[in-house]
N, C-alpha and C positions, 0 to 999 in steps of 0.2 A: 473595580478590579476584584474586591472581595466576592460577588455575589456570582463573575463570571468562574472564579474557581471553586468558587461552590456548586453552583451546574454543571461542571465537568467533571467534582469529585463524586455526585451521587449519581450518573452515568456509570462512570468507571467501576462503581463498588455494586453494581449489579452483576456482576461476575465479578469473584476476586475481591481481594481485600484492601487493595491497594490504588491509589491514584493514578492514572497514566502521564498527568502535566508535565511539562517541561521539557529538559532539550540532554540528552549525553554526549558528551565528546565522542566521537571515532578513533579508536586504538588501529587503524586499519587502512589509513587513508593511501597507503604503498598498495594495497589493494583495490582501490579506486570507490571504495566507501566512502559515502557521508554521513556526519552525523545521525543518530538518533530522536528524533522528536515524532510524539503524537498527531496524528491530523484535527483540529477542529472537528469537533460532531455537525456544524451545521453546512461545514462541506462535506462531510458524510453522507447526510441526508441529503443533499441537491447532488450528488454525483451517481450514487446509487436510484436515484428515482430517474435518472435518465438513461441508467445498465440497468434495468431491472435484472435479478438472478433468477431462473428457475430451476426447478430440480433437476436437470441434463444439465448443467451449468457448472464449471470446475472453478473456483476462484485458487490466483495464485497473489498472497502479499508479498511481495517481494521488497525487502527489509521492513518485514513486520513488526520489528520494535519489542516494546512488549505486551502488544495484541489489541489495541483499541480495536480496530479496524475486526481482527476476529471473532471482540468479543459485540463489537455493533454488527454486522453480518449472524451474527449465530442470537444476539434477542429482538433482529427483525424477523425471526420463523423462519427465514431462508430453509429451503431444507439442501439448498447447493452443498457439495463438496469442497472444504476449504483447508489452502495449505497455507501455511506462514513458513517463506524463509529467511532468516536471518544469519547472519555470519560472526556475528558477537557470541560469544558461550555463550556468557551468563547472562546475555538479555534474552537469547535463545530458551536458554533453560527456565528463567523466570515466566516468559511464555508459555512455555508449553505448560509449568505447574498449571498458572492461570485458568487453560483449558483443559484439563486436564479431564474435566467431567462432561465434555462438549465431545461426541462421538463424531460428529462429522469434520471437527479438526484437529489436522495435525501439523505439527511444528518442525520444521527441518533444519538443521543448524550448518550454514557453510557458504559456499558458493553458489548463489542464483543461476550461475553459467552452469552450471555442472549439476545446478539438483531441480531444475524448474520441470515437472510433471508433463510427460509429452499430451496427456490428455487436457490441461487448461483449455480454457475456453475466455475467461479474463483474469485480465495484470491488473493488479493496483498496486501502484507505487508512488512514494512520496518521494521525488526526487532521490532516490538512494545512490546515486552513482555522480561518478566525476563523468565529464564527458566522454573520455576515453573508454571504460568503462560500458556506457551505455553502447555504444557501437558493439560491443563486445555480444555484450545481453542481445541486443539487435539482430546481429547474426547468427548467436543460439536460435533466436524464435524462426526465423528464415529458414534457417537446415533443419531445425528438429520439429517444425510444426506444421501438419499437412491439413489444417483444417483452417477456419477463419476462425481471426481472434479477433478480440477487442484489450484493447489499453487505455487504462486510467492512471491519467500522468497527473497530477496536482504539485506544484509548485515547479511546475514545468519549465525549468534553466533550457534546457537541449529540444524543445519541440522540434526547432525547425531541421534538427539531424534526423528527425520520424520522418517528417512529410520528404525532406529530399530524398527517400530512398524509397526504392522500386514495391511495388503491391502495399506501400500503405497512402491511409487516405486519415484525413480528421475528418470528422463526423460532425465533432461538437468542439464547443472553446466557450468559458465563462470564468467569471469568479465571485467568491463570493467573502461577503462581509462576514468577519468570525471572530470570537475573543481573544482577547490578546493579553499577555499579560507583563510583555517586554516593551517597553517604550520605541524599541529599534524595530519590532516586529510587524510585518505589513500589517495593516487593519483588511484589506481583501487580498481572498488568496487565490492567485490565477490555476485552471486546470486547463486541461485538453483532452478530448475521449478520440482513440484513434481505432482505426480499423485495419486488419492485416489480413492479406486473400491471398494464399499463396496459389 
């Protein structure tokens, strides 16, 4: 358990001073927010090598936390465009500190429904919504987005409210084996990579 949060913390402090481990409560949940937690790096890497990014490629974090996800996309060389939003301030603002010197991202603090970039090209999200919620997100990307996207769901509760609905498809489904450091916490973590063709 020691040696698993040791390879997390020397990831994490290659940008930033700080650790990303662990889990925060949701001040928010009448919002349809769920908690805050980090994704494993070693579903980072098996999810991103199957979306490769390139540089026409818009990534949107959607409940970015505060910022694995943008700070592993910005030390793979990616040279994609990356937005993190978050709806917490102060996990918003500790965020953006974070990357603060990272020119290709920026951090937006609020509603996902209301500030998702109509240029995306891929979602990654870590389960951030109650289900109701997600339908919600669902229908922004349907009205406000005229091109084909791609989604990356990881700890995927609501897949199957994706595929029941019209122009999406899954592409991919795996999971994979990652550290853990809560005894209650899955030892593999399921994902879905979906596709949307408006």
């Amino acid at each position: 358990m020691f040696l698993n949060r040791l390879l997390d913390y020397i990831e994490d402090r290659k940008i930033g001073e700080m650790s990303l481990a662990g889990w925060r409560r949701t001040y928010y949940r009448d919002k349809g927010s769920n908690a805050t937690q980090s994704t494993d790096y070693r579903v980072l890497r098996e999810v991103f090598a199957r979306v490769p990014l390139t540089e026409s490629d818009v990534l949107c974090d959607v409940g970015c936390g505060f910022g694995r996800v943008l700070s592993y996309v910005t030390l793979s060389g990616s040279r994609a465009k990356v937005f993190g939003i978050e709806l917490d301030p102060l996990v918003a603002i500790t965020a953006a500190k974070r990357m603060k010197d990272c020119p290709l991202v920026e951090v937006l603090c609020g509603d996902a429904c209301e500030l998702l970039p109509e240029e995306t090209t891929v979602i990654y999200m870590y389960n951030p919504f109650q289900e109701e919620k997600l339908h919600e997100f669902l229908g922004v990307i349907e009205s406000g987005i005229n091109h084909p996207l791609t989604v990356i769901y990881v700890n995927d509760y609501y897949s199957h409210d994706i595929t029941e609905r019209k122009n999406w498809q899954e592409i991919s489904r795996g999971n994979v084996r990652q550290r853990t450091y809560r005894r209650d916490h899955p030892r593999r973590m399921p994902y879905g990579i979906f596709r949307f063709t408006p």
